[in-house]
Every structure is written in structure tokens, then in C-alpha cells.
C-alpha positions in Angstrom: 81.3 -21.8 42.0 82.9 -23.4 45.1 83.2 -26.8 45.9 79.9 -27.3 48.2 77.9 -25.5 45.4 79.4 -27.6 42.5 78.2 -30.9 44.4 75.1 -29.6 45.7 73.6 -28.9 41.9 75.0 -32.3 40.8 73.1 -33.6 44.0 70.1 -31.9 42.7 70.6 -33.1 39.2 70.0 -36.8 39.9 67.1 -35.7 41.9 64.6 -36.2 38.5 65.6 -39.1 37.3 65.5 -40.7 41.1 62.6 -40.1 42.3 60.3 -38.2 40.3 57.9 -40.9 38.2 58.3 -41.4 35.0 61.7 -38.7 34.7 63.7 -41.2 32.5 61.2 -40.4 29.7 63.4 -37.2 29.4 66.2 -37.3 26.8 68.1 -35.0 24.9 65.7 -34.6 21.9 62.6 -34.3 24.8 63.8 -32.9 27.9 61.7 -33.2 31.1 60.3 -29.8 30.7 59.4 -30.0 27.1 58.0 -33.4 28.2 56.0 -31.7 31.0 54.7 -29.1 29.0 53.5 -31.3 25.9 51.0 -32.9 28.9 49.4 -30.5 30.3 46.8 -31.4 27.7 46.0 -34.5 29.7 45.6 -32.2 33.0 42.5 -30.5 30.4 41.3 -33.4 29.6 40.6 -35.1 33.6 39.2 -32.2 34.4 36.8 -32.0 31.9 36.4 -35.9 32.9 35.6 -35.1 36.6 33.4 -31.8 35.7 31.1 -34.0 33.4 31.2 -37.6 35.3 31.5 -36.1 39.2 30.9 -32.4 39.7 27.9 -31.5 37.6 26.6 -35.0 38.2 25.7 -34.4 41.8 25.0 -30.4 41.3 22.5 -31.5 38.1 20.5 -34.0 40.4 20.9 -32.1 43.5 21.0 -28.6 43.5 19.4 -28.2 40.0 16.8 -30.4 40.4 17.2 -32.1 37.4 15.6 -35.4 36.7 18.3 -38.3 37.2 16.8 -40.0 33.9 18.1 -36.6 32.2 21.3 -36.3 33.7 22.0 -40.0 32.9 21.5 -39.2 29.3 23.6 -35.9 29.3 26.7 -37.7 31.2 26.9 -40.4 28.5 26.3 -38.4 25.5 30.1 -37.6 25.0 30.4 -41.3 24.9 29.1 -40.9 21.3 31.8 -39.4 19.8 34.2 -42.3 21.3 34.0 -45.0 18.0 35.2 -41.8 15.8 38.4 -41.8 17.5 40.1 -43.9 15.0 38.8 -41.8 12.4 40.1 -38.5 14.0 43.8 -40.4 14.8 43.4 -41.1 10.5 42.9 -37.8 9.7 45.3 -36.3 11.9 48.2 -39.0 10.2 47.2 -37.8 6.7 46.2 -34.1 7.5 48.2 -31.7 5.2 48.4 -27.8 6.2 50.2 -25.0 4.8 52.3 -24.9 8.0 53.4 -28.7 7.1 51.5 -29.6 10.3 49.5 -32.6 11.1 48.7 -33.0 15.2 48.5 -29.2 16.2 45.9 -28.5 14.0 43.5 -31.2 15.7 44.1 -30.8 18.9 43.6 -26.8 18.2 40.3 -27.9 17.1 39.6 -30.0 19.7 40.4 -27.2 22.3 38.1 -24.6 20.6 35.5 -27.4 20.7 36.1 -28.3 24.6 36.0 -24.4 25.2 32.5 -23.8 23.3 31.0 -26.5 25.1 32.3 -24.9 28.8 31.4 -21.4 28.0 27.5 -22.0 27.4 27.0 -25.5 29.4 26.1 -23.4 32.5 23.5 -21.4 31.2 22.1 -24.3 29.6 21.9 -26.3 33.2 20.6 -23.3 34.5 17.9 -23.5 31.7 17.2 -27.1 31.9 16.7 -26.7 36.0 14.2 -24.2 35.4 15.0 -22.4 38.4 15.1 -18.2 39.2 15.1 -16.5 35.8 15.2 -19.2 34.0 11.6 -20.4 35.5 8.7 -20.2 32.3 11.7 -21.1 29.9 10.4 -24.0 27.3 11.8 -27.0 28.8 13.1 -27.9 25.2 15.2 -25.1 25.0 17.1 -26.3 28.3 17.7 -29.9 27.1 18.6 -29.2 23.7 21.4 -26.8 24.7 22.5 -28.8 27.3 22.7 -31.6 24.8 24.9 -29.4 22.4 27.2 -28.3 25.8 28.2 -32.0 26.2 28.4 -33.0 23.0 30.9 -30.2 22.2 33.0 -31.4 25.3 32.9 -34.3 24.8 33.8 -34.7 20.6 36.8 -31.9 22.0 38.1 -34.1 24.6 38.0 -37.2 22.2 39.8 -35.2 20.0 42.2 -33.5 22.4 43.3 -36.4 24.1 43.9 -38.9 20.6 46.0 -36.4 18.9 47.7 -35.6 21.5 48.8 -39.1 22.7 50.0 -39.6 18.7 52.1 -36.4 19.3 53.7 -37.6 22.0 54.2 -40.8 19.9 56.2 -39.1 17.2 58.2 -37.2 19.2 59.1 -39.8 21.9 62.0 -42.1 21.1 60.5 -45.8 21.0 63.0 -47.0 23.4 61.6 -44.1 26.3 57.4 -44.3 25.1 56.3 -46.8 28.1 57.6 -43.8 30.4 55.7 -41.2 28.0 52.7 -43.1 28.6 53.2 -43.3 32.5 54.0 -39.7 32.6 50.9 -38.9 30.1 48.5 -40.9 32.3 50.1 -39.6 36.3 49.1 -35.9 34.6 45.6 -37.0 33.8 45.2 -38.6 37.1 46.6 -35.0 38.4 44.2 -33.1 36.5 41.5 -35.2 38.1 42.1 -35.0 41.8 42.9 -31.5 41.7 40.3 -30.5 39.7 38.1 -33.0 41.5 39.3 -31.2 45.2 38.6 -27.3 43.7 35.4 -27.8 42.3 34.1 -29.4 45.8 35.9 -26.6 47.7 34.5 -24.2 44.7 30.7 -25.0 44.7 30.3 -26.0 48.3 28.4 -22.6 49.3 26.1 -23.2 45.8 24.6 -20.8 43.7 23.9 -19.9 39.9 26.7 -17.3 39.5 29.3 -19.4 41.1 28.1 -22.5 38.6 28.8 -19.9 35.5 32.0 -19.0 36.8 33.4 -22.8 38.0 32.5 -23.8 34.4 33.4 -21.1 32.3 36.9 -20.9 34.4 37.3 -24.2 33.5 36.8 -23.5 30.1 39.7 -20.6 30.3 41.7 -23.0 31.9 41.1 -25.8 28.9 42.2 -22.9 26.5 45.4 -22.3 28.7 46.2 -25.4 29.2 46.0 -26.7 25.9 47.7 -23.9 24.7 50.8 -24.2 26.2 51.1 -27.6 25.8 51.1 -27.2 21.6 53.7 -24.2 21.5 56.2 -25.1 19.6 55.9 -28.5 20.2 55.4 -29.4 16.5 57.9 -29.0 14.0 56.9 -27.4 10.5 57.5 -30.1 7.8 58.5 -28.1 4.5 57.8 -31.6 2.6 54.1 -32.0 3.8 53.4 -28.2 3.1 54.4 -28.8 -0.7 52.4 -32.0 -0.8 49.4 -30.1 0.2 50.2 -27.9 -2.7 50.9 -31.0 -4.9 47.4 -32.3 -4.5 48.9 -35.7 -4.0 45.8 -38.0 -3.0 45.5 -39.5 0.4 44.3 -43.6 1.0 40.8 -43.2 2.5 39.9 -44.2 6.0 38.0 -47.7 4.8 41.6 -48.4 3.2 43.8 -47.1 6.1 41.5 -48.9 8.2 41.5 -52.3 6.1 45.4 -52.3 5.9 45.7 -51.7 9.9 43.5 -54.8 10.5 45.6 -56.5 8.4 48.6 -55.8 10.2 50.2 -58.1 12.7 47.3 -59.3 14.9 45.4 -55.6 15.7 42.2 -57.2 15.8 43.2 -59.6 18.5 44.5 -56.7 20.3 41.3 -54.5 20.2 39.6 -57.6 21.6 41.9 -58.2 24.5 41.4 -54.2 25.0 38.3 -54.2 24.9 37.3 -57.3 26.7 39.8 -55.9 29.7 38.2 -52.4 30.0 34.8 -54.3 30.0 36.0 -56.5 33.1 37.6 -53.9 34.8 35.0 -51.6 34.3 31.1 -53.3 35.5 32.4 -52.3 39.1 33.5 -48.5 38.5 29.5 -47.4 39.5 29.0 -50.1 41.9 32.0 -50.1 44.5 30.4 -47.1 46.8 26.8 -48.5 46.6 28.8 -51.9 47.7 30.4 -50.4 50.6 27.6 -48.4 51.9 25.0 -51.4 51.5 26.9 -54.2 52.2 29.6 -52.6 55.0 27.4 -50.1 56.3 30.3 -47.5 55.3 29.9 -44.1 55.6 29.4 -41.1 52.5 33.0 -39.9 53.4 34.4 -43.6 53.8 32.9 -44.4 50.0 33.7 -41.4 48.6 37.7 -42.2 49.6 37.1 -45.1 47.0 37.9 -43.4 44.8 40.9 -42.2 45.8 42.0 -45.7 46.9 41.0 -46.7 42.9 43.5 -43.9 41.5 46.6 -44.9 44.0 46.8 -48.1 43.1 46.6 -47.2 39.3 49.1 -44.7 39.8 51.6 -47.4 41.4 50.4 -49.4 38.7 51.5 -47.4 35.6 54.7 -46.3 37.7 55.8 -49.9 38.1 54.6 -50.7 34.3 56.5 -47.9 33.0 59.7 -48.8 34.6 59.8 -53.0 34.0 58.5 -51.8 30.5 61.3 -49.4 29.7 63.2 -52.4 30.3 62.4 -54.5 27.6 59.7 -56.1 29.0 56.5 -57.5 26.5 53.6 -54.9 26.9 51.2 -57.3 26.3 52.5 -59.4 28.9 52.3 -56.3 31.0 48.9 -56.7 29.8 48.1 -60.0 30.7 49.4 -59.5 34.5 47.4 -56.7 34.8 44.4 -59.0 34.3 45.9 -61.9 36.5 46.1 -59.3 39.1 42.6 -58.1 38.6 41.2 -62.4 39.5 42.5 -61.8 43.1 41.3 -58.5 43.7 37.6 -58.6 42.9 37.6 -62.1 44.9 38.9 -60.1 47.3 36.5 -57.4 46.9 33.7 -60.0 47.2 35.4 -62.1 50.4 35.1 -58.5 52.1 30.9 -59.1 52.7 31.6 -62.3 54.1 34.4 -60.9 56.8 32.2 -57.5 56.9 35.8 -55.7 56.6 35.9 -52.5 55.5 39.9 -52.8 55.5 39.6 -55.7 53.0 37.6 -54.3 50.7 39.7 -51.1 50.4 42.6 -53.3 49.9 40.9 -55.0 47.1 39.9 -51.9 45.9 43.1 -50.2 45.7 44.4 -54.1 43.9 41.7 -53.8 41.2 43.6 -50.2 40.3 46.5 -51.7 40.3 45.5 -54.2 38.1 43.8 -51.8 35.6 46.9 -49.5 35.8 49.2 -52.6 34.5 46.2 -53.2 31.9 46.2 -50.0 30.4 49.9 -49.3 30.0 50.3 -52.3 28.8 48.4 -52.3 25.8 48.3 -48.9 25.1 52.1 -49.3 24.4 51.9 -52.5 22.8 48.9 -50.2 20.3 51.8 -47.6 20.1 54.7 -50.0 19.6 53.1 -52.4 17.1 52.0 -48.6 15.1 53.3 -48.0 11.7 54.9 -44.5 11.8 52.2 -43.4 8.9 49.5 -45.0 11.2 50.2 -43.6 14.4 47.2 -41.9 15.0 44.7 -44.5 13.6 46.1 -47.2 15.6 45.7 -44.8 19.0 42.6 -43.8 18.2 41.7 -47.2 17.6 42.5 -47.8 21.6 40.6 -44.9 22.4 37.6 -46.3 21.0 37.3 -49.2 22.2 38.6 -48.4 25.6 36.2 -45.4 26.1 33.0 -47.6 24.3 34.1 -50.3 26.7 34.5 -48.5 29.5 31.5 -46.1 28.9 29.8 -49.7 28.0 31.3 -51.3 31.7 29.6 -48.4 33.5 25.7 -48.7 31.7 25.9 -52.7 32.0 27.1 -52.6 35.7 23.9 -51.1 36.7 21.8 -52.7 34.8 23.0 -55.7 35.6 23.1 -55.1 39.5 19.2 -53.8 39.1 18.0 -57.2 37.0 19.7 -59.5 39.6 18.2 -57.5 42.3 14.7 -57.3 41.6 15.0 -61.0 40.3 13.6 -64.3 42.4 17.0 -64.7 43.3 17.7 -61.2 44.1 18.4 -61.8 48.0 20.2 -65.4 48.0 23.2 -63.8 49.7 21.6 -60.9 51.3 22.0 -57.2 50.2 25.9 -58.3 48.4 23.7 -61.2 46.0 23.6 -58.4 42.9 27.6 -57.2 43.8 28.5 -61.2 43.4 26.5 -61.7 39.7 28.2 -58.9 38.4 32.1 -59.5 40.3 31.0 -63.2 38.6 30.9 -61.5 35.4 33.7 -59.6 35.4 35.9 -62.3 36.8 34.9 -64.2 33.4 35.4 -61.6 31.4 39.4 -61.1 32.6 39.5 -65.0 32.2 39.1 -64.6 28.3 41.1 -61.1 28.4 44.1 -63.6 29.7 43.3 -66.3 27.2 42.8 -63.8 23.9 45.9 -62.1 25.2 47.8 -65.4 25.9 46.7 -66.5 22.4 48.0 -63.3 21.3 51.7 -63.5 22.7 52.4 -67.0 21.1 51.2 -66.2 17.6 53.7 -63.2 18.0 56.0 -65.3 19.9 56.2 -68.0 16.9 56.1 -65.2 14.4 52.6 -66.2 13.2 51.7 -62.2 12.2 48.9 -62.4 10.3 47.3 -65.1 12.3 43.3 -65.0 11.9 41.6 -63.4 14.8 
């Protein structure tokens, strides 16, 4: 190799770590590409997220005909299976296999449960709609398996993405996991714009045939993605396999759960989690009605929303994973996530007075920001402040509150917006008077997330660890 050729593959060496997000995640015992690999099971898990949430949410009202009362229910039924997430991350920490395995083994289940629910949920829409040869079908019979389509995504996505977040826990060095995070959370945003731009592109010429194959593609897709993200990503532990055979028994989840409580300050931490997710997310269903009804914007301008929510959480978690990787305290990352959320719904409400359209997609894309420095943050201080038998508890434990709260955020937002508006005081401030109770509330609702948290980082910063929550 000549001179020129020698410097031009060091040139593209330090390409990675440069510029690509997240690349200094990589080390020797989990390069790049093993790195890369291990997340593809986030990319399964957004599109799942944007098939249930976006796609079939307009096709079920719209070109199935379905009632919007129905397809309320459906959408939030894989919320049910969010409060088990601790439960799963326990039994995946104390799982025993003949292999000596403890994470593949879940998140295998979790894929053949995601899969299931893909391959019949379109003939179970079809059902429910009661359209062409399904028409005369008992109505029952369409609801029920739809139910049990949803419900199998859902518990597998739970499932999928818990264990898999713990696996990239115990194989990430602790000094690189705010970057693991970043990197785990860009490929779920991935999976969900792409997935999100091929299903419209997909379905836009509509009919039942192309539904069955959209959905059960995506369930191949789920299989092949999950697949090779596990392979051999695991190592086999020889000492778990003969404790299997040992019968050695395991602490139940009441007294997993009771000693991870007890630990330095973790239920002031699922409060400040919770009570952030909650304040972030009353708006999520109620910033496109805003910016039709109040700014007269158009379908396309709204549905860029969106897209304007996701950039600023990418920049977010990029900018979180690198101060972070530093040294820095997640939970102050935490805190300054929610500081930055106070200015950016104000924002977001200032925007009706100006009528700007530019100023609210400013505050828009400032609220993601916000949530991006939000959720890094204390999912690394959860993954961090983790004993290394506990790993998947304590995850799960931020999966359930963050997906209750967030699933929680959505249901409340509405209801909220609908009691202001058909109250006395409904039109005070004209069509934005139901937008400004709820921003109201959600500004409050960061104002304790900061003071919980704040409370939080001077017990730890005194050393008061077992402070009462």
C-alpha cells in the first residue's frame, strides 16, 4: 500500500468517531459494528410503535371504517402490559437456561410474540371493518381478534425492548453506556421515520391485500431484525447453566423488588421519571390540533410536527450523550432537560398570541429537545445507579413508568383539552383557551420534576442514600 492509500484509510478511520453520533460508544470489547447490530432490535421496536400509534390509526378509522371509540381502545391496549416491565427485566436478571443464558431467551420470546401479533392483526382489522368478505362476520369475532393482535404486539415489544436495553447494559463498559443509550434511542427514532415514510408510500393506493402484506412484512421484518441483533451477542455462562442444574433458589420478585426500593433513592427517581414523562407528554396528541385550530396550519404543515418533535430529540440525546460521556451527572442532565422544557411550551403558547407559525415550530422542536435531555438523562442515571444482579429490574422499572406515563400524558391531554373546552370558560382566549389549561399543567408538572429531581441530587450529593422519598 502506497503512501496516498495508507493515509487515505487512516483518513477514513477517524471518520466514525468524528462525525457519526454516538461512534465513541465503540470500544474494543464492543466494536461499532457489534454495537450496530445488537440495535437493530430498537429499529423493530419503532416500527411496531408507528404501525400501531400512526399507520393503522388512520387506515382503522379511515379506510376501514372502524368506529374511533374502537380504535381508541385497540391503540392503548399494549399499554397494559407496560407496569410488567419490571417484572420481565426481574426474570430476565434471574432466568437460568441450559445454554447459561439470561437476555436472549426473552427477547426471543418477545420477538415470537411481536411476530404472532403481525401475522393475524390484518385479518382481524379486516374482520372488525366488516367490509368485502368479511361482511356477515359476527362483529365479536373481529374485536376479539383484534384485541389479541395488539395485545401480542404490544406484551412483545415491552418485552423486546426491556431486555434488550439490559443487554446492552451488561455488555457496555459503564464509562461508554450514555453513548449506548444515544445510539440505542437515534435507531429507534430510525426505525420510526423510515418505517413511518414506507408505510405511507406503501398503503397510499389502499386495499385489503396490500394491508395483509404491509403488516405481515412487517412482521418478517420484526423476526429479521431481531434476529440478527441476538446472534451471538450473548455469551454462554457455564456457571449459570450448572446452577440451573443445582436447583439453587432464586429471591422472588416482591423481594427483588423491596431491596431495589431500598436502594439509594430509586423511588425518588421513578417519581422524577414519571412526573417528567407526564409533563412532556399532555401535549404529544394536541400540538397538530393546536396548529391547525389556532394557526390555521395546513394537514402537510401539522403533520411536519412531528418531524420537528423527533429532530430536536435527536440533537437532544446527541448532545446528552456526549457532555454525559464526560462525567457529567445524568440527573442533572435530567433536570436541564426539564428547565428547557419551561421555555419551550411558553413558547409554544406565546405562538397564538403572535399567530406565528415559525414560533411555534421553534417551540416545538425545543420541547424535543428538552424531552431528549430528559430521557437520556435518567435512563442512564436508572442504568448507572443499577446493581449488576438488578439490571433488568431497575430498566424495566423505567420502562414502566415511562410508557404508563407517557401512555397516561396522551389519554389525559385529551381529556383534559375536551373538559376545558366544553366548560363555561371554554372560549376565554378564543379557540387556544383549552391548549393554555393543559400547557398550564404541564408547565407545573416540570416545576416539581425540577424540584423532586433537585431534591434528589443533594441527598446524593451529601451522601444521604437512603433518604425517605
Amino acid at each position: 500500500m502506497n503512501r496516498l492509500s495508507k493515509m487515505a484509510v487512516n483518513r477514513i478511520a477517524t471518520v466514525g468517531p468524528r462525525f457519526l453520533p454516538f461512534a465513541e460508544a465503540a470500544s474494543e470489547d464492543l466494536p461499532l459494528s457489534r454495537l450496530l447490530r445488537l440495535s437493530m432490535f430498537q429499529v423493530s421496536v419503532g416500527m411496531a410503535m408507528v404501525l400501531l400509534v400512526g399507520t393503522l390509526n388512520r387506515v382503522m378509522i379511515v379506510e376501514l371504517e372502524v368506529p374511533a371509540s374502537i380504535v381508541g381502545i385497540m391503540i392503548s391496549l399494549p399499554l397494559l402490559f407496560a407496569p410488567f416491565r419490571a417484572l420481565i427485566g426481574f426474570k430476565s436478571d434471574t432466568h437460568k437456561s441450559a445454554l447459561g443464558w439470561r437476555r436472549v431467551p426473552y427477547i426471543w420470546k418477545g420477538t415470537l410474540l411481536q411476530w404472532g401479533g403481525f401475522a393475524i392483526m390484518p385479518f382481524a382489522l379486516i374482520v372488525l371493518s366488516g367490509q368485502e368478505s368479511a361482511a356477515g362476520a359476527p362483529e365479536w369475532i373481529g374485536i376479539l381478534s383484534a384485541a389479541v393482535s395488539f395485545l401480542l404486539v404490544g406484551a412483545g415489544v415491552h418485552t423486546v425492548q426491556t431486555v434488550g436495553l439490559a443487554l446492552a447494559t451488561d455488555l457496555a463498559p459503564r464509562e461508554d453506556q450514555p453513548n449506548v443509550v444515544g445510539l440505542m434511542y437515534v435507531m429507534l427514532l430510525v426505525g420510526m421515520i423510515v418505517s413511518a415514510l414506507l408505510f405511507g408510500m406503501w398503503l397510499e393506493d389502499f386495499y385489503h391485500a396490500k394491508l395483509i402484506k404491509v403488516i405481515q412484512g412487517a412482521a418478517v421484518a420484526t423476526m429479521v431484525f431481531n434476529v440478527i441483533a441476538l446472534w451471538k451477542m450473548e455469551a454462554r455462562d457455564r456457571v449459570r447453566a450448572r446452577q440451573r442444574l443445582d436447583g439453587d433458589p432464586e429471591p422472588s420478585f416482591r423481594e427483588a423488588w423491596g431491596l431495589f426500593t431500598r436502594g439509594p433513592n430509586a423511588r425518588r427517581l421513578l417519581w422524577v421519571i414519571g412526573l417528567g414523562t407526564l409533563g412532556f407528554g399532555l401535549s404529544d396528541v394536541l400540538l397538530e390540533p393546536f396548529g391547525g385550530q389556532v394557526l390555521d396550519m395546513s394537514v402537510a404543515a401539522t403533520t411536519k410536527l412531528t418531524a420537528a418533535v423527533a429532530g430536536g430529540t435527536l440533537v437532544g440525546f446527541a448532545w446528552a450523550s456526549r457532555v454525559l460521556s464526560r462525567g457529567y451527572d445524568p440527573m442533572a442532565m435530567a433536570g436541564w432537560g426539564a428547565v428547557v422544557g419551561l421555555p419551550a411550551f411558553a413558547i409554544i403558547t406565546f405562538s397564538a398570541t403572535l399567530q406565528s407559525e415559525p414560533v411555534f415550530v421553534f417551540g416545538t422542536m425545543m420541547a424535543g429537545f428538552g424531552a431528549g435531555l430528559f430521557s437520556h438523562g435518567t435512563l442512564t442515571a436508572t442504568m448507572r445507579s443499577a446493581p449488576k444482579a438488578q439490571v433488568g429490574l431497575a430498566l424495566g422499572a423505567w420502562g414502566a413508568v415511562q410508557a404508563t406515563s407517557a401512555g397516561a400524558g396522551i389519554a389525559l391531554g385529551g381529556v383534559f383539552r375536551d373538559a376545558v373546552l366544553h366548560s363555561p370558560i371554554g372560549d376565554l382566549f378564543g379557540a387556544a383557551t383549552p391548549y393554555f389549561f393543559v400547557y398550564a399543567i404541564e408547565l407545573a408538572l416540570l416545576v416539581a420534576t425540577i424540584i423532586v429531581g433537585y431534591r434528589l441530587m443533594l441527598s446524593r450529593a451529601f451522601g444521604i442514600e437512603n433518604a425517605p422519598d
